[in-house]
C-alpha positions in Angstrom: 85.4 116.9 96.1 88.8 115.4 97.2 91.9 114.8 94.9 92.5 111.3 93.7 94.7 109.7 96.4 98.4 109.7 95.9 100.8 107.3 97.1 103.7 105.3 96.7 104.2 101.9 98.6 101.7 102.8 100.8 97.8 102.0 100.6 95.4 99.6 100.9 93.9 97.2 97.9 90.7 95.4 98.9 89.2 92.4 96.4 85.6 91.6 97.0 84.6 88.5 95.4 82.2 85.0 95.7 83.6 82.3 97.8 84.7 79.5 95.3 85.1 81.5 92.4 89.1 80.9 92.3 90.0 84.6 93.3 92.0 83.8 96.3 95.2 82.2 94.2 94.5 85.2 91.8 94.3 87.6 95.0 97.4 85.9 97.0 99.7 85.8 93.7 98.2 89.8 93.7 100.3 90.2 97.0 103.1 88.3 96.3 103.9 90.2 93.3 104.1 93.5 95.6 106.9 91.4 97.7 108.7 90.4 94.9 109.2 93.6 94.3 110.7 94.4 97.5 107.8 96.0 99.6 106.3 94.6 102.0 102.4 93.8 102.8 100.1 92.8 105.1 97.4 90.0 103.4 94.2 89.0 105.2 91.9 86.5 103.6 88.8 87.2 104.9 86.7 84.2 103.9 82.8 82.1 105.2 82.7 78.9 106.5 80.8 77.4 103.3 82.3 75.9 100.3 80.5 78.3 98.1 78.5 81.2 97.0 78.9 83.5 100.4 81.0 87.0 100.1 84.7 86.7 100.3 87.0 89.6 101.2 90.5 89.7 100.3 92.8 93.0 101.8 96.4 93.8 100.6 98.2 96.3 102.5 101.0 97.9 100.5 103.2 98.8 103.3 106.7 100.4 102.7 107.2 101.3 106.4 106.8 97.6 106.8 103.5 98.0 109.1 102.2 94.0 109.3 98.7 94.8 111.0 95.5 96.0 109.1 95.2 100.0 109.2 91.6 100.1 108.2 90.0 101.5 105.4 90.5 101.1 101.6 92.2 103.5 99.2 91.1 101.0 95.9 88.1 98.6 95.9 88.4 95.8 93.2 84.4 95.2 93.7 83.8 91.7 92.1 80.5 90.8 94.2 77.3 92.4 93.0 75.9 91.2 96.5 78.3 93.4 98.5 78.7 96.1 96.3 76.8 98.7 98.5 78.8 97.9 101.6 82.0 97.8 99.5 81.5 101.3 98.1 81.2 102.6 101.5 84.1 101.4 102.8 86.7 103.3 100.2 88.6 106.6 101.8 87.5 109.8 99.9 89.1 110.3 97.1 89.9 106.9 96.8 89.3 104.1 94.0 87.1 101.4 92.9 87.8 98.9 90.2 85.1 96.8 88.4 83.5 94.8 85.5 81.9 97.4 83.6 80.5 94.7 81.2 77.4 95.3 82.8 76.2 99.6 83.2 75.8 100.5 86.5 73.2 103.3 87.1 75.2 106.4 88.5 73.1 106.1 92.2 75.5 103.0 92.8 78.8 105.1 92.4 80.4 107.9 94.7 80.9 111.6 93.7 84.1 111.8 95.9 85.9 108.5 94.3 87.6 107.4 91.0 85.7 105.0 89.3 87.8 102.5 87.0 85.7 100.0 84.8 87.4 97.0 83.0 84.8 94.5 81.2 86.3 91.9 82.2 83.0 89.5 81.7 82.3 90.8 77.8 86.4 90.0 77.5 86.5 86.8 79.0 83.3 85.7 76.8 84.8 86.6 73.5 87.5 84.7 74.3 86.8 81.5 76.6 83.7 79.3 75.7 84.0 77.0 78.7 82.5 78.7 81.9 84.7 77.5 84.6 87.6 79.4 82.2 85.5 82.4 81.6 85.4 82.8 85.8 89.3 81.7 86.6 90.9 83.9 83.8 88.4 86.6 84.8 90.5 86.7 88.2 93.8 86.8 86.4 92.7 89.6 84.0 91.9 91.5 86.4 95.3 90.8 87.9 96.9 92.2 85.1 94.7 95.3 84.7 95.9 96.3 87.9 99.5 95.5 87.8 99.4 97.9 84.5 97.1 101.0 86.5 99.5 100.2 89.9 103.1 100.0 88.4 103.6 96.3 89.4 106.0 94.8 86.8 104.4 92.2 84.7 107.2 89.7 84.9 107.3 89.3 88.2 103.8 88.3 87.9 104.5 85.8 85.0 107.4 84.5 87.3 105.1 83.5 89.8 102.5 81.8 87.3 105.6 79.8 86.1 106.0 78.8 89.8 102.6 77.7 90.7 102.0 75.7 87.4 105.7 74.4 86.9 105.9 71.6 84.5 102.3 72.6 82.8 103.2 75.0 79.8 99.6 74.6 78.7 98.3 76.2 81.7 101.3 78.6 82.0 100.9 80.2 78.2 97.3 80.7 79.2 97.5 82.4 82.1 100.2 84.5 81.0 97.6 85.6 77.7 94.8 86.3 80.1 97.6 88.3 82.4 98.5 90.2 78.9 94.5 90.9 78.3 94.0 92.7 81.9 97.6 94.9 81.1 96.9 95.5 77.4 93.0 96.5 77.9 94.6 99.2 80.7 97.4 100.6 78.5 94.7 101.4 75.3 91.6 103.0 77.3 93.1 104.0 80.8 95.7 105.8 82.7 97.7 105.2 85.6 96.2 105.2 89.2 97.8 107.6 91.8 98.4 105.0 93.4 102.0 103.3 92.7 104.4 100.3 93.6 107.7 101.4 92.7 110.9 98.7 93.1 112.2 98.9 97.3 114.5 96.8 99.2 112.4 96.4 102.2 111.5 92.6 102.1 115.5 91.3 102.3 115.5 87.6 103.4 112.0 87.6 105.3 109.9 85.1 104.1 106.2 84.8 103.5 104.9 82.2 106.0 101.3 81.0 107.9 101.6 80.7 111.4 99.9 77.2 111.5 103.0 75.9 109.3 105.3 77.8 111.6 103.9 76.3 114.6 104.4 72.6 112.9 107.8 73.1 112.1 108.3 74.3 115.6 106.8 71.4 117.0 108.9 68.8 114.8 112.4 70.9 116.2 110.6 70.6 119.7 110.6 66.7 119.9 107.3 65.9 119.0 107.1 62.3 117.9 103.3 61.6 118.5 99.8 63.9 116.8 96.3 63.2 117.3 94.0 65.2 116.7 90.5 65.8 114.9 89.6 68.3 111.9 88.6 71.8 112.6 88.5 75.5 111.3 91.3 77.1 111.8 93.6 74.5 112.9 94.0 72.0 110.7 96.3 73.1 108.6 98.5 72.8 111.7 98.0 69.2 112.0 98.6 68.6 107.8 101.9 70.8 108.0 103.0 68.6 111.1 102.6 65.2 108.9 104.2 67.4 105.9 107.4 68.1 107.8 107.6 64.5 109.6 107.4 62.9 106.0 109.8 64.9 104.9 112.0 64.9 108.9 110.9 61.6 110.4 111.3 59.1 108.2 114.2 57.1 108.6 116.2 57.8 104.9 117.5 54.4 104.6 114.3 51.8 105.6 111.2 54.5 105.1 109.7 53.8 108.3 107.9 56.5 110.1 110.0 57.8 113.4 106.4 59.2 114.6 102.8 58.5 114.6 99.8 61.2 113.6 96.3 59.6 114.2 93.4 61.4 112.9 90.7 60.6 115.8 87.7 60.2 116.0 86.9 63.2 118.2 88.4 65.8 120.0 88.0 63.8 123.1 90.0 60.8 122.0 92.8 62.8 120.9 93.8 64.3 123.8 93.1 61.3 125.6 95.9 59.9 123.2 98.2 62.6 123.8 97.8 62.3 127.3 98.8 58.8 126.7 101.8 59.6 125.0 103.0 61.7 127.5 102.4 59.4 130.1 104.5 56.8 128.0 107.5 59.2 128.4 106.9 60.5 124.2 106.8 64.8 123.4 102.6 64.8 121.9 100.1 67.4 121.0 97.3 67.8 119.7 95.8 70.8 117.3 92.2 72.9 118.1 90.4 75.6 118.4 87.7 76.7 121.3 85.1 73.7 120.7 87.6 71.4 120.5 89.0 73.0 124.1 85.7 72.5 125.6 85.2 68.9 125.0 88.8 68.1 125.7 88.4 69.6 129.4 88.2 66.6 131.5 91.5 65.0 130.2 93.0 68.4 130.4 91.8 68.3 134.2 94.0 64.6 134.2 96.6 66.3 132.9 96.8 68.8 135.5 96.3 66.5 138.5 97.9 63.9 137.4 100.6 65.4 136.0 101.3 64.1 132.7 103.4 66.8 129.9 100.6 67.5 126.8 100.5 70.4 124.2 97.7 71.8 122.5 97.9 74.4 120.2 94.6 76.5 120.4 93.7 78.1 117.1 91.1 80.5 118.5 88.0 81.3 116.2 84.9 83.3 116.6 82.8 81.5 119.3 80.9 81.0 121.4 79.2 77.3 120.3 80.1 76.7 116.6 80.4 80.9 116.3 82.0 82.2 113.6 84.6 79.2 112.2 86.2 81.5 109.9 86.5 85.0 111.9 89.4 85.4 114.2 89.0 86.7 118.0 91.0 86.4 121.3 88.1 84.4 123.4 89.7 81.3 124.4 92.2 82.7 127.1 89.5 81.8 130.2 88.6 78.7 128.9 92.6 77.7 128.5 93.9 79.1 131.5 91.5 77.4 133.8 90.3 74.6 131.8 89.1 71.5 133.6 86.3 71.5 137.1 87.7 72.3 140.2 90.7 74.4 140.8 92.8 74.2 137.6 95.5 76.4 136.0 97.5 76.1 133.0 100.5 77.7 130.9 99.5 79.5 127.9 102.0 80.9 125.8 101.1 83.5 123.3 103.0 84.3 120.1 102.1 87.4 118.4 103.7 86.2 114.8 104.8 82.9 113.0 108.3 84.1 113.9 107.2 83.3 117.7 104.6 80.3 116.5 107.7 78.6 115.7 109.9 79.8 118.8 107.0 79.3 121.0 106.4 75.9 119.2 109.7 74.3 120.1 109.5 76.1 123.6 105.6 74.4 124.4 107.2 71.0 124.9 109.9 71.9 127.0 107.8 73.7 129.0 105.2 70.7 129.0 108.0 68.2 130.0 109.8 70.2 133.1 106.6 71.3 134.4 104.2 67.8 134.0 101.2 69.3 132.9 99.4 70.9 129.7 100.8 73.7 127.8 98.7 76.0 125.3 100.0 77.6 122.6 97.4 80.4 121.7 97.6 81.2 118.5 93.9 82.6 116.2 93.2 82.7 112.6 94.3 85.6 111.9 98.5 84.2 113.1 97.3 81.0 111.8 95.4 80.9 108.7 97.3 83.9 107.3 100.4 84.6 105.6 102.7 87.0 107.8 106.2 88.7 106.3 109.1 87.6 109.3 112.1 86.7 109.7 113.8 83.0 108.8 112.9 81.0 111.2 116.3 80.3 113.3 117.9 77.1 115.5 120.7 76.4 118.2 121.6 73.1 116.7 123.2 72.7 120.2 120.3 72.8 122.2 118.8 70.0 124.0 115.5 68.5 124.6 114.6 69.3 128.4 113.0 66.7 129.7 113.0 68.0 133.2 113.0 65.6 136.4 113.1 62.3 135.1 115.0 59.2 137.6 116.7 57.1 135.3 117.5 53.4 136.5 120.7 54.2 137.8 118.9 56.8 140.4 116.8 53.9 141.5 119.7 51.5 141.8 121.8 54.0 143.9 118.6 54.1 146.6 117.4 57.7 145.4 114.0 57.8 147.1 110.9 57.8 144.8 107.8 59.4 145.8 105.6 60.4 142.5 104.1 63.3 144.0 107.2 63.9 146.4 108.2 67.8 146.4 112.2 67.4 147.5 113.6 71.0 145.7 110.7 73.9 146.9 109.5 74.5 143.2 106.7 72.5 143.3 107.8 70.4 140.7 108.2 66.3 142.0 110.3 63.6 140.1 109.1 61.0 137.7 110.2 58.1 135.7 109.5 56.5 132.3 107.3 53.7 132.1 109.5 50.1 132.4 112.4 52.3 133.7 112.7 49.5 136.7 111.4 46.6 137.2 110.8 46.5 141.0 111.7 49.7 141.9 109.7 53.6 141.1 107.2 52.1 139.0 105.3 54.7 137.3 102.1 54.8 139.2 99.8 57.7 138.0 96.4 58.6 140.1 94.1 61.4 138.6 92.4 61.1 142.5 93.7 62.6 145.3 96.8 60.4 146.5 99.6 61.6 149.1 103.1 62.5 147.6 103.9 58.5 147.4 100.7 58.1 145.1 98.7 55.8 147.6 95.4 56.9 147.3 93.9 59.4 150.2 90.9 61.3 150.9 92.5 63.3 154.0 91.8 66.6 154.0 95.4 67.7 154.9 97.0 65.7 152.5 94.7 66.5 149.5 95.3 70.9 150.3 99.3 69.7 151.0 99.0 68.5 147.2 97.0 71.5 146.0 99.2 73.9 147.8 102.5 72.2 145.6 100.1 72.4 142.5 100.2 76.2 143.2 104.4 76.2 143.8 104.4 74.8 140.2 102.5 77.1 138.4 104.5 80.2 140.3 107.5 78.3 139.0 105.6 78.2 135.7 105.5 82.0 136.2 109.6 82.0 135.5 109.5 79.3 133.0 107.4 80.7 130.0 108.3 83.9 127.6 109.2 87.1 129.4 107.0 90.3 128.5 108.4 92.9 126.2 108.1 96.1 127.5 108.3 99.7 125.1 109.2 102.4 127.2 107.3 106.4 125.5 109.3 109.1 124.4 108.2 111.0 127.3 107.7 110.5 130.9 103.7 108.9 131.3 101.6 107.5 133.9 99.7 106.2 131.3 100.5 102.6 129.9 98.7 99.9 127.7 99.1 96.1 127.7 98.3 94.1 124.4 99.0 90.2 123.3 99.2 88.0 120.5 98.1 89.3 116.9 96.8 92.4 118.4 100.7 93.3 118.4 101.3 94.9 114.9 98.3 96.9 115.0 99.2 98.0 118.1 102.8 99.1 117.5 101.6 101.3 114.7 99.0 102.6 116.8 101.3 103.6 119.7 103.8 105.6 116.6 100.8 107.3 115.8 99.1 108.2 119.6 103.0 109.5 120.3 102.9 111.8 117.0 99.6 113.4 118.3 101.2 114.1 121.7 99.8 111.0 123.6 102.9 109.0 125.0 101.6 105.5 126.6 104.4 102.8 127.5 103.6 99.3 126.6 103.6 95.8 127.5 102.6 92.7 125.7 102.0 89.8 127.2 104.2 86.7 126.4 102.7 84.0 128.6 100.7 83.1 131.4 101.1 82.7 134.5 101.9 86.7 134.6 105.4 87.1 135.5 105.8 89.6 138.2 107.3 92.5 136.0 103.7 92.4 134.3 102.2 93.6 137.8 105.0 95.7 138.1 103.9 97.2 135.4 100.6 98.0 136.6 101.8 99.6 139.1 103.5 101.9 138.0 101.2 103.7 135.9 98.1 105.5 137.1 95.8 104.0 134.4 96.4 101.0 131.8 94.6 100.4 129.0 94.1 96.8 128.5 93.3 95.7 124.2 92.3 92.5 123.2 89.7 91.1 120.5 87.1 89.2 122.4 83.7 90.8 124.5 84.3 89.9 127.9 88.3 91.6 128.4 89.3 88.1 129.4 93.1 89.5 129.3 91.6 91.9 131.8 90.1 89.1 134.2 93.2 87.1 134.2 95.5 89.9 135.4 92.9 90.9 138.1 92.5 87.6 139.3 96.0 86.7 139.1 97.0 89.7 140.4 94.8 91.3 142.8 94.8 94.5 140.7 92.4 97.1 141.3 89.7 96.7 138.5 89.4 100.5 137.9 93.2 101.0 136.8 92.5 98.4 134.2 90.7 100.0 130.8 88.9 98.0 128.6 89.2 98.1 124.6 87.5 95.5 123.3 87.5 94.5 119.5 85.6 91.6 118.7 83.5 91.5 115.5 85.9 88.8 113.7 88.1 90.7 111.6 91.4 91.3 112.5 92.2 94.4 115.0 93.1 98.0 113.4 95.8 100.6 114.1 92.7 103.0 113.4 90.2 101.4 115.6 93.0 101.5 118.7 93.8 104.7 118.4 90.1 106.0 118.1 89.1 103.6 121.0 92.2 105.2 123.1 92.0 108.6 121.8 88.4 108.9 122.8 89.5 108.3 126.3 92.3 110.4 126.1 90.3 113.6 124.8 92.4 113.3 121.4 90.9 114.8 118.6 91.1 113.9 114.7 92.3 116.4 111.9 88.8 117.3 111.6 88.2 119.1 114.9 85.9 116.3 116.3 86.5 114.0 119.0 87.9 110.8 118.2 85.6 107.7 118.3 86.9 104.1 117.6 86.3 102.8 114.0 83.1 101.4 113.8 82.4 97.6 113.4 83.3 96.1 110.0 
């Protein structure tokens, strides 16, 4: 039999409960009472794609050492779902805990002889004291809430700060919740003791905020110009799209007349907004429009007109679990294929990939930018897990100083002066021609735009030689591109390796943790994530210099892999697959299982080390 786990500002809660049943504010305020404390944590609302009635998870990571990506595993299971209880109980660590409603006796075959069980009756309680039963199940989360803050240490006025917050103005509601707060602490305090597991006052939240990356993304689009949104409702990114109109009610709106300095249209489908937000950006205006891999697929062919004709667009690619409708609520990595080369024939697009809302914001501003100086269709990859999630980082920071860049633009004045105008015309090696504005000149540089093949002057052609001269600039541009979007970051090992490991997007703070813990046990690996595509050459530098590189991303087919093969020309057998794709969020413990396996590692047990099996 194990002890009881110890531990102090470091362990993970895990809350399963009924989708609908009003546990996720109970669950999230759960969390943000461990920040207000001054420690941080990792949330993850792991949620169906029904309204009601389907198994909800909800995971708090209690993280001193300010690790932001899921471990794995659960030291204390508050198990609130009869239907999930089996798989529940198997998930706690030895010696770990479970909490639940012991209104109801459980026979001892449903309980663990190497665990701590905790029972509460929270049912009977909330019966003897609510008669209405939409009451009896919300103050059934919140005394629970306060049952734990009383066996975990978590002070309950931080907790009644918070409930002042969320119902400010309402007393009524206030008072009550604070009594049903009072019944979870004072049940705890006259029957049970203290857990070993403890949140004790830190200073290791400072200024960070507490932020989704959809929001961030938004705000970073408002700072990046963007005047014009359409796009058309779906899981994970709509939020995006709301927080955008948020912030340009709030940003946009001129203070003294209350008109609207931008224009959000809620299409129809996916296909008319791009086909708006191409139109935008033909008109000379910053527009995006907000997805995820469905979306993508039907918004190809304007994507494709983007490309060739070589109009500026954004879309921000929330990726879900796919492929078809998938999994809408379960995060992977699978969209980077269908991004990079979306559209028929020979297409290829930017993609920038932010591992944070810290970089959804950065990378937010950046998109358009990039969209304007290179004419074509930018994606911002972000997935549920940056998007839909809160994540602890840094305030968001601005240059007020810096300006918009529009790129090549002739103005009138160019025209007047006798500046020659060709719409396709390469005149400065990069691939990149000039264009105007729309009504920039009357008789002179008119804006034509041709999504068929045309020569550089925009007079439509079907010669063979003048059709691969165009394609051949198209490929300038994107090596251009190549210098344009977000460097890599590269972390060099302790010690000297040959061994190295390239990693993108929300795979990052799993990662980092994992690489801290492969270097403990003697394995040193440097590192590379990837910022954005096209690869810039230190990426393939990279490569190089290491014997073998392991490559982790959450999707099946190691589309990361594909791209830097193709792109590259690298020799498929340096390039090691770890491949995590079953919709929740990437471990530190499945990483280093997956790469310890390959490395001959072996866990404190004596046994070889496999990666963590599928959850």
């Amino acid at each position: 039999m194990p002890s009881p786990l110890t531990a102090v500002n470091d362990f993970v809660v895990k809350f399963a409960n009924v989708n609908g049943s009003g546990s996720a504010s109970a669950n999230s305020m759960f969390a943000k009472s461990v920040l207000r404390m001054g420690v941080p944590v990792a949330a993850r609302n792991i949620f169906p794609s029904n309204i009601q009635g389907l198994p909800t998870w909800f995971e708090v990571r209690v993280t001193g050492e300010g690790h932001l990506g899921r471990r794995g595993g659960v030291d204390l299971m508050v198990a609130m779902n009869p239907q999930t209880w089996d798989k529940d109980i198997a998930e706690i660590e030895p010696g770990g805990y479970l909490f639940y409603d012991s209104t109801k006796a459980m026979p001892e075959a449903k309980f663990r002889p190497d665990i701590t069980v905790v029972g509460v009756p929270l049912t009977a309680m909330c019966n003897a004291r609510y008669s209405v039963p939409r009451e009896r199940q919300l103050f059934k989360n919140i005394i629970y809430v306060g049952a734990l803050a009383a066996l975990l240490g978590i002070e309950l006025e931080v907790i009644e700060a918070l409930l002042a917050e969320q119902f400010q103005g309402k007393e009524r509601l206030i008072k009550a919740n604070v009594e049903a707060l009072h019944m979870g602490r004072d049940y705890v305090r006259e029957h049970l003791k203290p857990l070993g597991l403890q949140v004790r006052r830190a200073d290791g939240v400072g200024d960070r905020i507490f932020v989704e990356g959809n929001q961030a993304a938004a705000l970073g689009a408002v700072y990046g110009g963007a005047t014009v949104c359409a796009w058309y409702p779906i899981t994970p990114s709509t939020s995006l799209a709301e927080a955008f109109t948020s912030y340009c009610e709030e940003l946009r709106t001129d203070p003294e007349t209350g008109k609207a300095r931008y224009a959000i249209v809620q299409a129809e489908d996916e296909i008319a907004s791009i086909g708006m937000v191409v139109g935008a950006g033909w008109n000379g205006a910053r527009a995006f429009t907000a997805t995820s891999g469905p979306g993508v697929s039907l918004m190809t062919e304007f994507v494709g007109l983007s490309y060739f004709a070589e109009i500026p667009a954004v879309i921000f690619d929330v990726q879900r679990g796919g492929p078809s409708t998938g999994m809408p609520t379960r995060t992977q990595q699978a969209d980077l294929l269908g991004a990079a080369y979306s559209g028929h024939g020979d297409t290829k697009h930017p993609m920038l990939l932010p591992m944070d809302p810290g970089e959804c914001f950065e990378m937010g501003a950046l998109a358009f930018d990039l969209a304007d100086r290179l004419q074509t269709t930018v994606f911002v990859m972000l997935d549920l897990d940056i998007g839909m999630q809160e994540w602890l980082t840094e305030p968001f920071k601005w240059d007020d100083s810096r300006k918009l860049d529009r790129g090549k633009v002739m103005t009138y004045e160019d025209l007047e002066a006798g500046k020659t105008f060709g719409r396709y015309l390469e005149v400065d090696g990069d691939g990149i021609p000039y264009r105007t504005y729309p009504g920039t000149h009357p008789t002179k540089g008119g804006y034509f735009t041709r999504g068929t093949s045309r020569n550089p002057f925009a007079r439509y052609s079907e010669e063979g030689a003048v059709y691969v001269d165009n394609m051949e600039r198209l490929l300038r541009k994107f090596a251009t591109a190549a210098t344009l979007v977000p460097a890599p970051v590269v972390r060099k090992a302790k010690a000297a390796t040959r061994d190295g490991v390239i990693y993108f997007g929300s795979t990052a703070p799993a990662m980092d943790e994992a690489l801290g813990i492969l270097e403990r046990d003697g394995a040193h690996m440097d590192a590379l994530r990837v910022r954005g595509f096209p690869f810039a050459q230190e990426v393939f530098d990279f490569i190089a210099a290491h014997d073998r590189v392991f490559v982790v991303e959450q999707n099946r087919d190691a589309q990361l892999r594909t791209l830097l093969i193709n792109e590259g020309e690298v020799d498929p057998a340096k390039l090691v697959k770890v491949l995590h794709y079953d919709g929740t969020p990437i471990t530190a413990r499945f990483i280093v299982g997956a790469i310890g396996a390959r490395l001959g590692l072996v866990d404190p047990t004596g046994t070889r080390a496999v990666p963590e099996a599928a959850e």
